[in-house]
KOLMIRO-167762 format. One record per residue (C-alpha): x, y, z; residue number from 0; chain. Coordinates in steps of 0.1 Angstrom, whole numbers, plus 5000, padded with zeros to 4 digits. Layout:
<node px="X" py="Y" pz="Z" pos="NUM" unit="A"/>
...
***
This chain:
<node px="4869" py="5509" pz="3531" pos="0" unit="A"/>
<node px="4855" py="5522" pz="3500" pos="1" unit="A"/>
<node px="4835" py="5555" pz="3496" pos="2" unit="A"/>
<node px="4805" py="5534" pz="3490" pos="3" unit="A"/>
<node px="4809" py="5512" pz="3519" pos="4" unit="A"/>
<node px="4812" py="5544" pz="3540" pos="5" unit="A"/>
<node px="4784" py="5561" pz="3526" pos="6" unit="A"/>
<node px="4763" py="5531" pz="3540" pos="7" unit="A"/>
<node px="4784" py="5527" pz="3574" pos="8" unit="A"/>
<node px="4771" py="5559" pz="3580" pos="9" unit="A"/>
<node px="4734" py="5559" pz="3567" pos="10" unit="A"/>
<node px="4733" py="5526" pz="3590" pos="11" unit="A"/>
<node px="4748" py="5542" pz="3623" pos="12" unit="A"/>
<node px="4722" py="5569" pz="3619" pos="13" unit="A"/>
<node px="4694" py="5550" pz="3613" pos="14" unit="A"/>
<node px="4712" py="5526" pz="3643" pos="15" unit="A"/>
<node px="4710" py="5558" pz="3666" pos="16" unit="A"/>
<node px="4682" py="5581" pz="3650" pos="17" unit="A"/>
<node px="4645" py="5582" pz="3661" pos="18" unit="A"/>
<node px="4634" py="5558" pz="3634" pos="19" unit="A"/>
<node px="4602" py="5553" pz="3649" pos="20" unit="A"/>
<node px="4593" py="5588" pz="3652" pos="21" unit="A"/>
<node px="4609" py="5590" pz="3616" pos="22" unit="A"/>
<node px="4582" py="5564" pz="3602" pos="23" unit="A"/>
<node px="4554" py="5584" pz="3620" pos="24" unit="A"/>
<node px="4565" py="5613" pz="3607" pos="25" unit="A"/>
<node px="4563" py="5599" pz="3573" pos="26" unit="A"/>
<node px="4530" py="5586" pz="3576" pos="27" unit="A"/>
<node px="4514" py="5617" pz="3585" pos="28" unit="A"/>
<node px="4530" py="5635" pz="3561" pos="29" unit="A"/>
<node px="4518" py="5614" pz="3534" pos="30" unit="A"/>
<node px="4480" py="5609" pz="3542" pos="31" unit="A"/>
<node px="4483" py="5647" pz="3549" pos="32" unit="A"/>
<node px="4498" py="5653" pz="3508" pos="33" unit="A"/>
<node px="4470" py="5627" pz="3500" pos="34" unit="A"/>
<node px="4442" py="5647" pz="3513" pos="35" unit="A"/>
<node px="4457" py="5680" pz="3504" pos="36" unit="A"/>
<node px="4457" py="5665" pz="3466" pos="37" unit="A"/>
<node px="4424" py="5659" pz="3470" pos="38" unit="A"/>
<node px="4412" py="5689" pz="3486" pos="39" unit="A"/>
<node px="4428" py="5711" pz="3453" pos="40" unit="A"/>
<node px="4425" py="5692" pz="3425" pos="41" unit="A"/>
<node px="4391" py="5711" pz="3417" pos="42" unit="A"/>
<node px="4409" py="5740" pz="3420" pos="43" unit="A"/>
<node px="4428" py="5765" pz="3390" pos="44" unit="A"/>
<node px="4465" py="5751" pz="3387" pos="45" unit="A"/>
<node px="4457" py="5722" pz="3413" pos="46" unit="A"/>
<node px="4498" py="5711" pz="3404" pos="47" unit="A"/>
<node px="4510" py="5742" pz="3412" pos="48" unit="A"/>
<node px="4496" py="5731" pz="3455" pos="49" unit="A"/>
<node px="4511" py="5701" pz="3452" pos="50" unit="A"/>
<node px="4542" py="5707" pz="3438" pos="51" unit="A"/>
<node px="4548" py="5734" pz="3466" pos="52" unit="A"/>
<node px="4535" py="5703" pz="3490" pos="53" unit="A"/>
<node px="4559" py="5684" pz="3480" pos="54" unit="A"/>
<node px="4592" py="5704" pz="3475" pos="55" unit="A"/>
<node px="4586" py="5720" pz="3512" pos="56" unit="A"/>
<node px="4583" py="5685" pz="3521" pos="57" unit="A"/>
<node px="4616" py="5672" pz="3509" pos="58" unit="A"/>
<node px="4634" py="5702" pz="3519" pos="59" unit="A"/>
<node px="4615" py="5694" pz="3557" pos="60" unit="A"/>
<node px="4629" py="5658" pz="3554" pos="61" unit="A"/>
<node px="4664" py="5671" pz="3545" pos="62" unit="A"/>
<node px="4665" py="5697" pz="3581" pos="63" unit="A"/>
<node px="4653" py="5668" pz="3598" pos="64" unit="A"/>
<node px="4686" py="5642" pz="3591" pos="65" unit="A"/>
<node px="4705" py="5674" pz="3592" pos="66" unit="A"/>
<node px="4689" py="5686" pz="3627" pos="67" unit="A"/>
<node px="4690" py="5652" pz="3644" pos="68" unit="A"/>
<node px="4732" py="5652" pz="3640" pos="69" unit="A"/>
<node px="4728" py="5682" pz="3659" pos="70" unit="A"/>
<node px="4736" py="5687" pz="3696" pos="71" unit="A"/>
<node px="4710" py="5714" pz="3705" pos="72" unit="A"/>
<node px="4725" py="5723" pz="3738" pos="73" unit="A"/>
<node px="4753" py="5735" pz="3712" pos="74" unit="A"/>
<node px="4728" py="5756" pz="3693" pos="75" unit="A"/>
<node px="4712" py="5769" pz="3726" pos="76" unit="A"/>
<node px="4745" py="5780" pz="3742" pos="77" unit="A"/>
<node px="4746" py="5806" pz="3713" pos="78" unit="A"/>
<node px="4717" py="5822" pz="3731" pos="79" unit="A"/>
<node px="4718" py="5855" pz="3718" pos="80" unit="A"/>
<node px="4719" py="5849" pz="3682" pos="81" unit="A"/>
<node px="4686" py="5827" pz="3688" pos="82" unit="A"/>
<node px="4672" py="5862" pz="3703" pos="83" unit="A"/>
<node px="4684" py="5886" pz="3680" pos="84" unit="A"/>
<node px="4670" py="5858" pz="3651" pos="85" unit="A"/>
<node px="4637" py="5860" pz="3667" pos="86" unit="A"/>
<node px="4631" py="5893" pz="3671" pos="87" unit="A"/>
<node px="4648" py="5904" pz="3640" pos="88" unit="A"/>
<node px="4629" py="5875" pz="3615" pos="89" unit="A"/>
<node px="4595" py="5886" pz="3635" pos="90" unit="A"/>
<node px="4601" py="5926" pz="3631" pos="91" unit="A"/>
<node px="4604" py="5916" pz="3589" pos="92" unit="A"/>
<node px="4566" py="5922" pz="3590" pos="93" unit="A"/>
<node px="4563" py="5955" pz="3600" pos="94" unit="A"/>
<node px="4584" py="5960" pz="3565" pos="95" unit="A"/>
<node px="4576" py="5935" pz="3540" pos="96" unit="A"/>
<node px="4547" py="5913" pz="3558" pos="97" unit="A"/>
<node px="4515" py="5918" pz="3539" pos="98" unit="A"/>
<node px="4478" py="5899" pz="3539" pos="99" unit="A"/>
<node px="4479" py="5858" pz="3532" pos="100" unit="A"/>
<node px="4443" py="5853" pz="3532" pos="101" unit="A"/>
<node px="4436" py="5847" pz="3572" pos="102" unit="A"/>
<node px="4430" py="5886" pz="3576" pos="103" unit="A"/>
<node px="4467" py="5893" pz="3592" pos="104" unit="A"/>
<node px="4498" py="5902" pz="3580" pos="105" unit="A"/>
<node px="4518" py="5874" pz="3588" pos="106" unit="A"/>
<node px="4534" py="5864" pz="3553" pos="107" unit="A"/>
<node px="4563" py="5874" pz="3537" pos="108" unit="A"/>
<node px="4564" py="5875" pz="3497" pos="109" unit="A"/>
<node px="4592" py="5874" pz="3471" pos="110" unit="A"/>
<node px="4594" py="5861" pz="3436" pos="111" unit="A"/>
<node px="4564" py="5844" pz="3441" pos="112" unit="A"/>
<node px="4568" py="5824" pz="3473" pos="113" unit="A"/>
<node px="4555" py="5830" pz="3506" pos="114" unit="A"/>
<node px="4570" py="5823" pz="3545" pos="115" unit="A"/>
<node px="4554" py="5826" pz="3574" pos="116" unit="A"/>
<node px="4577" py="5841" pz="3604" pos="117" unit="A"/>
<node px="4562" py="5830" pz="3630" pos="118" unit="A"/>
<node px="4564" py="5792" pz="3620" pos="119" unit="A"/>
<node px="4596" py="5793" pz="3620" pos="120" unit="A"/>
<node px="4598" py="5817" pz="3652" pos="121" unit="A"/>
<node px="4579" py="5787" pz="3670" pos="122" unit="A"/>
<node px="4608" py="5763" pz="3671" pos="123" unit="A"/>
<node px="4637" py="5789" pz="3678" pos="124" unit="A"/>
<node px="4613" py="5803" pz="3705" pos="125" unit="A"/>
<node px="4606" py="5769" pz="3723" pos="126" unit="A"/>
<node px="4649" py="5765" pz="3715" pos="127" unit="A"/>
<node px="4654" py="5794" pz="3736" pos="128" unit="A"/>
<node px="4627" py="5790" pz="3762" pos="129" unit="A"/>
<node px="4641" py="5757" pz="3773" pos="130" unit="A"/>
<node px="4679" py="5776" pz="3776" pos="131" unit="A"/>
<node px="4664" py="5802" pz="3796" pos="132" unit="A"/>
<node px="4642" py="5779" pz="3823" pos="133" unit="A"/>
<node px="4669" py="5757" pz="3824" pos="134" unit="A"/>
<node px="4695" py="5788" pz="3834" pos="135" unit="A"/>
<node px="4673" py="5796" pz="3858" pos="136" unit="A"/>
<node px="4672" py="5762" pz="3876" pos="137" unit="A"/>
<node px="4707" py="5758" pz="3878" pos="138" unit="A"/>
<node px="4714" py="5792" pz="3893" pos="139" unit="A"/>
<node px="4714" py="5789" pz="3930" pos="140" unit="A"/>
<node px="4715" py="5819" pz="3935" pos="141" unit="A"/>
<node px="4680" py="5835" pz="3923" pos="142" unit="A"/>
<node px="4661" py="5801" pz="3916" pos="143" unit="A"/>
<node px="4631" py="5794" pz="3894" pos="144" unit="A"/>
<node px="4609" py="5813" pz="3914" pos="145" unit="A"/>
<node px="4621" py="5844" pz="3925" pos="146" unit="A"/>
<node px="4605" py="5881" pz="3915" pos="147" unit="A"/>
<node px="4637" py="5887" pz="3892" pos="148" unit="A"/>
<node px="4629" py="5855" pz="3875" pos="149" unit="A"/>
<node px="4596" py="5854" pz="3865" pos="150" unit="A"/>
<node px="4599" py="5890" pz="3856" pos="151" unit="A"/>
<node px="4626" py="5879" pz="3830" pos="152" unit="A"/>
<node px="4604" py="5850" pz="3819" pos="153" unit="A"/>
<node px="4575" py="5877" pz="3815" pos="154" unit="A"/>
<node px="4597" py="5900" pz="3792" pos="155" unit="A"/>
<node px="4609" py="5875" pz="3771" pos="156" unit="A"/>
<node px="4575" py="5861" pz="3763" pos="157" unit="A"/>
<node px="4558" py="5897" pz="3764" pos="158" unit="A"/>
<node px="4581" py="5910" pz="3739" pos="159" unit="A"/>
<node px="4577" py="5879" pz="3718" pos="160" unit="A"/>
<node px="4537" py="5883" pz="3723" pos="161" unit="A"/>
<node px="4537" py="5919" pz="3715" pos="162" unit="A"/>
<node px="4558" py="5921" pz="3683" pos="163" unit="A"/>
<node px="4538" py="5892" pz="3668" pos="164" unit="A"/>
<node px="4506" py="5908" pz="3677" pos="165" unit="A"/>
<node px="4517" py="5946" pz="3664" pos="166" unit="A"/>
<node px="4537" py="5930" pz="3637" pos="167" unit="A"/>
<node px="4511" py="5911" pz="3620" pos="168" unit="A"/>
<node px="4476" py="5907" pz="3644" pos="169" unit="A"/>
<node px="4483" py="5872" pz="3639" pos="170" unit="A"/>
<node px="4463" py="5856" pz="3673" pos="171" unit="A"/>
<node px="4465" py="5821" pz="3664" pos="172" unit="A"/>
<node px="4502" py="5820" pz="3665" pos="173" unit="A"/>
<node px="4503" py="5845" pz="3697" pos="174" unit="A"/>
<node px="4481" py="5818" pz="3711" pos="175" unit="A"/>
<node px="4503" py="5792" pz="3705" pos="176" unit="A"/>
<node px="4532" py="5806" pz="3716" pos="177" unit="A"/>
<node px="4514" py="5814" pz="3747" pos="178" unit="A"/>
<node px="4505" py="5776" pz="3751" pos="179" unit="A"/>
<node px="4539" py="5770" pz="3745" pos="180" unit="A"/>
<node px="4551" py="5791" pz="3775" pos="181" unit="A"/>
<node px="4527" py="5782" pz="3798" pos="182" unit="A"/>
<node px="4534" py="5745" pz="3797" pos="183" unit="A"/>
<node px="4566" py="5749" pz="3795" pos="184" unit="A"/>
<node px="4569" py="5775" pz="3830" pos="185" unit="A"/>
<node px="4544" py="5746" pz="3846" pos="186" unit="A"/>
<node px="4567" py="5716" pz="3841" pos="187" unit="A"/>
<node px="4600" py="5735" pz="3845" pos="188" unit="A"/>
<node px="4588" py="5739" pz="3880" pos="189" unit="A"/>
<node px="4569" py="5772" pz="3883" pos="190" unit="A"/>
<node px="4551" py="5774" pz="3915" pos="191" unit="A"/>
<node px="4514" py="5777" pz="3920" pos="192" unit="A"/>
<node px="4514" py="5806" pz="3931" pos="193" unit="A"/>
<node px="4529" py="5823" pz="3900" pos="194" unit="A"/>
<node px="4507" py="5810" pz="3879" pos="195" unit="A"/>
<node px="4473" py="5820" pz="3900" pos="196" unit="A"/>
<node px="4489" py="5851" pz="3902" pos="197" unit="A"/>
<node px="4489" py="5848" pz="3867" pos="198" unit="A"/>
<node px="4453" py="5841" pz="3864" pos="199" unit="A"/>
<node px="4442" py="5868" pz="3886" pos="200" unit="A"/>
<node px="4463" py="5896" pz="3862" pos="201" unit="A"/>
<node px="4453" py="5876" pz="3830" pos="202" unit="A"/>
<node px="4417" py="5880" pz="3837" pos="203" unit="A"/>
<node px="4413" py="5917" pz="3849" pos="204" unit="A"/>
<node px="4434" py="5929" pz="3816" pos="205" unit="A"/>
<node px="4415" py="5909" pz="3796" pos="206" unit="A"/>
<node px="4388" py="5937" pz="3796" pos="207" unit="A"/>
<node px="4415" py="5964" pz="3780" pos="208" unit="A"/>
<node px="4429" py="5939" pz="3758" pos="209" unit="A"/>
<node px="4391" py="5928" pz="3745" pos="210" unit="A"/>
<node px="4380" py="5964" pz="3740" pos="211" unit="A"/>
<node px="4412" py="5982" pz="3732" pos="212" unit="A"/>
<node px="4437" py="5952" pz="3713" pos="213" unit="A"/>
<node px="4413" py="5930" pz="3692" pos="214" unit="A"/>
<node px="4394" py="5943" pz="3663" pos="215" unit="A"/>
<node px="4357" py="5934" pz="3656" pos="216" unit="A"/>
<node px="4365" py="5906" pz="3635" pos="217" unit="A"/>
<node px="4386" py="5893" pz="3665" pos="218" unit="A"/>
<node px="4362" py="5896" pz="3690" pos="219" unit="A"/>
<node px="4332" py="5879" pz="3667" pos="220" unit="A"/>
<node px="4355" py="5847" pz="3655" pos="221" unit="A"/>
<node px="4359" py="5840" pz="3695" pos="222" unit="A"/>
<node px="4320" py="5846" pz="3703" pos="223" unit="A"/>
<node px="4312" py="5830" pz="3670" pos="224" unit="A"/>
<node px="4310" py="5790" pz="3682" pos="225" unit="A"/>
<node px="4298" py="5803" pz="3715" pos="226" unit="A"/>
<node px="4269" py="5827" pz="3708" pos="227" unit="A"/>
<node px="4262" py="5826" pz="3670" pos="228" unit="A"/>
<node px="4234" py="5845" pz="3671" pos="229" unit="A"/>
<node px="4242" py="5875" pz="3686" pos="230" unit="A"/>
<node px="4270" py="5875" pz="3660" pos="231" unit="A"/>
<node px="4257" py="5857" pz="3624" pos="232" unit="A"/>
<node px="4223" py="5849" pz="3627" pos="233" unit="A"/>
<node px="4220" py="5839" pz="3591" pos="234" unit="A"/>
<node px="4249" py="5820" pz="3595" pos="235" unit="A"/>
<node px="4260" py="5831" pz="3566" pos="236" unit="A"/>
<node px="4291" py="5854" pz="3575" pos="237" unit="A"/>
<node px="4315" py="5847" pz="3603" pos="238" unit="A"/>
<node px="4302" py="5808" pz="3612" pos="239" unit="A"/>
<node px="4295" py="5801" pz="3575" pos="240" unit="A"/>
<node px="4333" py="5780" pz="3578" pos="241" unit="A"/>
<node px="4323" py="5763" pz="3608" pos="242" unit="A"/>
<node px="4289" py="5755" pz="3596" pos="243" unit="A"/>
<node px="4301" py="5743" pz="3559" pos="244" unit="A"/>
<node px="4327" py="5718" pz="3578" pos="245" unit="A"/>
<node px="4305" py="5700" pz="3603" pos="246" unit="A"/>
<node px="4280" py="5695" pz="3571" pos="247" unit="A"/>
<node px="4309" py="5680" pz="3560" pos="248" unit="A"/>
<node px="4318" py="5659" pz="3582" pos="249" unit="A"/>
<node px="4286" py="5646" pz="3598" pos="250" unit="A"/>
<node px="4280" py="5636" pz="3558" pos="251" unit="A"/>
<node px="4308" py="5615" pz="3559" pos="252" unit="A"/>
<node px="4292" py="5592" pz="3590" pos="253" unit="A"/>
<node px="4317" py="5561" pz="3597" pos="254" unit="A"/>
<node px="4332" py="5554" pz="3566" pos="255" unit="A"/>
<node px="4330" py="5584" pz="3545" pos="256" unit="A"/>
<node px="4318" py="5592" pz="3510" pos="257" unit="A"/>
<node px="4353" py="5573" pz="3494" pos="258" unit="A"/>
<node px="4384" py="5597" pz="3485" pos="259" unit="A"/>
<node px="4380" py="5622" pz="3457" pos="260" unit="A"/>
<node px="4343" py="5622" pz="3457" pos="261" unit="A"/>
<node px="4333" py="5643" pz="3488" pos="262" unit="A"/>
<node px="4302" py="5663" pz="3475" pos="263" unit="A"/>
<node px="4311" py="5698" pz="3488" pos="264" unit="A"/>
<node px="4350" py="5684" pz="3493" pos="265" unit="A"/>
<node px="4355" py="5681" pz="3455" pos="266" unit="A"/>
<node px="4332" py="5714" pz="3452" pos="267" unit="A"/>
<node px="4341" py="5750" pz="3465" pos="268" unit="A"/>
<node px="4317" py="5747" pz="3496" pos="269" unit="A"/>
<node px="4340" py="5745" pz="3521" pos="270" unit="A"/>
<node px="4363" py="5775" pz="3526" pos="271" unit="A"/>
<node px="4403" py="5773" pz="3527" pos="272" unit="A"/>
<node px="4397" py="5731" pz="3523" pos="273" unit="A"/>
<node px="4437" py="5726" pz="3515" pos="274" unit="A"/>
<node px="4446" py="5749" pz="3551" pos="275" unit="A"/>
<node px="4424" py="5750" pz="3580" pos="276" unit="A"/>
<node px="4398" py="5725" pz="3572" pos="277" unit="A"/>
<node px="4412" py="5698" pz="3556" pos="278" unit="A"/>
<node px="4399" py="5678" pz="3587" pos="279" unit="A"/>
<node px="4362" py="5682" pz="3571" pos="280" unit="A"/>
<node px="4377" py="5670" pz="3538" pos="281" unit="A"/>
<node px="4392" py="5638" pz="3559" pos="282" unit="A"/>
<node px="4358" py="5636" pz="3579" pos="283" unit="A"/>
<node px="4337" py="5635" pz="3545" pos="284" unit="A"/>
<node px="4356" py="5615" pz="3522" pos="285" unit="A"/>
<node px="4370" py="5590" pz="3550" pos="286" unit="A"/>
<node px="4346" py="5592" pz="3574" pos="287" unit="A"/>
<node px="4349" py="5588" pz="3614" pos="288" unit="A"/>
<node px="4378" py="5561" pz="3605" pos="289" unit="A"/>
<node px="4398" py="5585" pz="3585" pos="290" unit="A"/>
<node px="4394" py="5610" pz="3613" pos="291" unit="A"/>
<node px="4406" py="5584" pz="3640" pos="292" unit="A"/>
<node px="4434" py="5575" pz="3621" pos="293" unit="A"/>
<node px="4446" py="5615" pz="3618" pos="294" unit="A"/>
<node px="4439" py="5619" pz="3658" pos="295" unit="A"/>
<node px="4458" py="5588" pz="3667" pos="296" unit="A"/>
<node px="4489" py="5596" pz="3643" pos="297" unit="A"/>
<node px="4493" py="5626" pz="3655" pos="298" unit="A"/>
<node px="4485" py="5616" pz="3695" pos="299" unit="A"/>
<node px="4517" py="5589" pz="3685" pos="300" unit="A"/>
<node px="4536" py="5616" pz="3675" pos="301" unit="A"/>
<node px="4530" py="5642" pz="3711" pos="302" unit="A"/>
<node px="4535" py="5614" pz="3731" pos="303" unit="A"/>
<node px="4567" py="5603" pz="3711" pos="304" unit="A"/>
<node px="4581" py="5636" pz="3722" pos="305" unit="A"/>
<node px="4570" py="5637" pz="3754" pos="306" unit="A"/>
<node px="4587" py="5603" pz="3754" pos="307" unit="A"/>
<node px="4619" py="5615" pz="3742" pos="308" unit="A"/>
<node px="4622" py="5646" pz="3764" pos="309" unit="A"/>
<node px="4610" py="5622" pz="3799" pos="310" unit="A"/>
<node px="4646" py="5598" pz="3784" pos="311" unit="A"/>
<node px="4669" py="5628" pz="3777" pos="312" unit="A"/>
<node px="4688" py="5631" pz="3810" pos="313" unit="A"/>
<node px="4693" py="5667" pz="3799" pos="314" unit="A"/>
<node px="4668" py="5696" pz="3815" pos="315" unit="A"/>
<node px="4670" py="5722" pz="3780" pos="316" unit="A"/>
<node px="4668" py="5689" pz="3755" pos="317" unit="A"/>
<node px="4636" py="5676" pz="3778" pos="318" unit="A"/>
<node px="4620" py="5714" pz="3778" pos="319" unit="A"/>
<node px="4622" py="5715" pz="3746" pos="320" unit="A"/>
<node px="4607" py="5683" pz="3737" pos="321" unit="A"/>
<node px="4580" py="5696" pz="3763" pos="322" unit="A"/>
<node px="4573" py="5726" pz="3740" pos="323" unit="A"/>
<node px="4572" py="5708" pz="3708" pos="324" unit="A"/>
<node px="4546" py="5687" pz="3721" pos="325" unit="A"/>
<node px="4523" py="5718" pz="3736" pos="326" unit="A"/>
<node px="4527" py="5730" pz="3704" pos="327" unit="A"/>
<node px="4516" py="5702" pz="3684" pos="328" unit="A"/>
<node px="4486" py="5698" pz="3709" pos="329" unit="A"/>
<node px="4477" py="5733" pz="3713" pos="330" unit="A"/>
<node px="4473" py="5731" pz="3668" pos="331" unit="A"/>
<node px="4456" py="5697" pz="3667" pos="332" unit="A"/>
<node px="4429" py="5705" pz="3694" pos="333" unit="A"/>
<node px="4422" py="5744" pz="3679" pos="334" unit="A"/>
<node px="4421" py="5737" pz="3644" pos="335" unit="A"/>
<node px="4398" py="5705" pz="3650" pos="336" unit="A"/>
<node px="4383" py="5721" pz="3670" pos="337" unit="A"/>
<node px="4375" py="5751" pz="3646" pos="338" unit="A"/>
<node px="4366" py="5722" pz="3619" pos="339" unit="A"/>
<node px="4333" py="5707" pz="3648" pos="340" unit="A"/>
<node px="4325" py="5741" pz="3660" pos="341" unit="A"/>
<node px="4335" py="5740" pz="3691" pos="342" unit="A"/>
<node px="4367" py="5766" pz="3690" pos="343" unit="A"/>
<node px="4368" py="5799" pz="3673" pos="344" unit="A"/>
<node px="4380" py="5799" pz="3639" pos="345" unit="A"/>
<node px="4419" py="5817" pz="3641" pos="346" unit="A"/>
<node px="4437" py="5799" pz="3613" pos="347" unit="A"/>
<node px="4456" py="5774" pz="3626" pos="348" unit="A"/>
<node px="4467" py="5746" pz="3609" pos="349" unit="A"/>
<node px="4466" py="5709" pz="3615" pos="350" unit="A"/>
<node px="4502" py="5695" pz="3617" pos="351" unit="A"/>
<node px="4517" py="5673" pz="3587" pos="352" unit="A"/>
<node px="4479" py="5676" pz="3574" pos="353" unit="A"/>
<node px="4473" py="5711" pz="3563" pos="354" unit="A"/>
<node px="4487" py="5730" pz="3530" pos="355" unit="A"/>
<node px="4516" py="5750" pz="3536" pos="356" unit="A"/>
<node px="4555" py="5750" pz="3532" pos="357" unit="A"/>
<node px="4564" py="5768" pz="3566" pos="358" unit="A"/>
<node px="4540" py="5750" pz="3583" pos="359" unit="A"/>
<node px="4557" py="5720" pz="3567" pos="360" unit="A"/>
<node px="4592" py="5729" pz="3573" pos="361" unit="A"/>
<node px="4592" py="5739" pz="3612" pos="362" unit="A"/>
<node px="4574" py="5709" pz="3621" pos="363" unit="A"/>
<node px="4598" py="5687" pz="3603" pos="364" unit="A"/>
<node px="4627" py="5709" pz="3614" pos="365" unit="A"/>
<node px="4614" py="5705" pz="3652" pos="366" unit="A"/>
<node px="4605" py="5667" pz="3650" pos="367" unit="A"/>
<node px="4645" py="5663" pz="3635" pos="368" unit="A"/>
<node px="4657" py="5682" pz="3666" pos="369" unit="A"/>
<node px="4637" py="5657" pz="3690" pos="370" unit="A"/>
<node px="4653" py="5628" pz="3670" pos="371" unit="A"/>
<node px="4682" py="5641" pz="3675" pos="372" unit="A"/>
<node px="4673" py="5642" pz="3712" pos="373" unit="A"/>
<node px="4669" py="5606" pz="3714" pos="374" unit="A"/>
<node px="4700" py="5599" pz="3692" pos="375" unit="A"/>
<node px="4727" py="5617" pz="3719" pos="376" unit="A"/>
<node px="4705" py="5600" pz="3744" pos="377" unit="A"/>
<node px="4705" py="5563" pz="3730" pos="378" unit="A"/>
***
């Protein structure tokens, strides 16, 4: 057999064994996302210089996800400790280097002109090592899921996850998410009841201390903001001026929207960070309600698929993990949409596949090639 002819053996035994379908969904979303963000930022200075970034983070997130879905992450996850020492080592890089990207934390890293975002990458090696450690715990007759010793262990490793994020960089939205993450993943890996009201109970009396001594004032008023805006903008020109500008947005854009690239305030500098957290109003006004259905369903294809391929894994760590992918994914879509209608406080979070951004970009392909690979060892 010839080199070429092996070449294409192998291409077709991937693409035989591989996740195509989540592959093609992927690449949908990806491009109407790279659509919208061009058209969200070609008003703006050096509008090329967002989309070649788009696009190079894209490619290089297409290239982890053929290399991660020949990977066997139960190999990966059996390294356990370098995933830990990872996390908390790439996570403590802020305390050093991190400094402001805009979203009033400090949760980027800067050289040479190009930024990465720790905690987007965190995310996936996280949800990687959660699923290891639930799964330990299940098999191990000896202390179960449930025991004192084991939820305390679950506790420290998402406390000191939660902590160095939050001292690191005061970047809530991703603590948020990676608090979604857990919880989700404790409830389906079998967590009792009771732990998890227990839970409530000691979530809601610290939440006092954490409101008054943890979260600065800027904190506190983005989660009264869609809630109570007049005790904390009554103008409405400070901290709901983004929330406001984006539901002008997209009730302007009524069913079938104002026709891409001529949004009135989308091709203007109305709405605030229009390429990042609310590229949904620049879908809403220049697509309309259809464009917005057709984001919310693509992405709905895309939780389920995993949730699909974790239920068919046969394999408790790869089906966790496809678990927390899929929390993940959720917990993004429903905050930053719902940041974009008013209805959640505005924390930064990004829409998945639709938002600028080349971390953002890269773990979510990275984590999608990981579930593909999922569904190729379990084909």
């Amino acid at each position: 057999m010839t080199i070429t002819k092996k070449i294409f053996a192998t291409i077709r035994n991937y693409f035989r064994y591989a996740d195509s379908l989540l592959m093609l969904l992927c690449i949908a979303a990806s491009g109407f996302g790279m659509l919208m963000i061009y058209s969200a930022t070609r008003s703006y200075d050096g509008a090329s210089g967002y989309m070649r970034i788009q696009l190079i983070a894209t490619a290089i997130g297409f290239a982890a996800f053929f290399v991660l879905s020949i990977v066997d992450i139960e190999v990966i996850t059996d390294r356990w400790p370098l995933l830990l020492i990872f996390n908390v080592a790439f996570i403590c890089t802020l305390f050093i280097w991190g400094v402001e990207g805009g979203t009033g934390n400090r949760g980027w890293l800067r050289f040479a002109g190009a930024g990465i975002q720790p905690t987007e990458i965190v995310k996936i090696t996280f949800a990687l090592l959660l699923a290891k450690h639930i799964a330990y715990l299940q098999d191990d007759s000896r202390i179960g899921m449930n025991s004192v010793i084991s939820v305390g262990s679950l506790l420290l490793h998402f406390g000191l996850m939660f902590g160095l994020i939050m001292t690191a960089s005061s970047d809530l939205g991703s603590d948020l998410v990676f608090a979604f993450i857990f919880i989700v993943m404790l409830f389906l890996g079998g967590l009792k009841l009771r732990w998890i009201g227990l839970g409530v109970l000691i979530v809601g009396a610290a939440t006092p201390l954490v409101w008054s001594k943890f979260l600065t004032e800027r904190q506190r008023s983005l989660i009264i903001a869609p809630y109570a805006p007049e005790l904390v903008d009554p103008t409405g020109l400070e901290i709901t001026w983004h929330a406001n500008r984006s539901r002008l947005a997209l009730a302007s854009g009524q069913i079938t929207g104002q026709g891409l690239f001529n949004g009135t305030q989308s091709q203007g500098t109305t709405i605030p960070f229009k390429h990042t957290d609310f590229i949904f109003a620049v879908i809403g006004e220049e697509l309309g309600l259809l464009g917005c259905l057709a984001v919310i369903l693509l992405l709905l294809a895309i939780i389920i698929r995993c949730v699909y391929v974790g239920i068919k894994s046969g394999s408790r760590i790869k089906a966790l993990f496809c678990i927390g992918i899929a929390a993940m994914l959720a917990f993004q879509t429903f905050e930053n949409i719902g940041m974009n209608v008013g209805l959640t406080p505005v924390i930064g979070l990004t829409l998945p596949f639709f938002s600028y951004g080349g971390s953002s970009t890269l773990s979510i392909l990275s984590a999608m090639g990981i579930v593909s690979g999922i569904r190729r060892t379990s084909a």
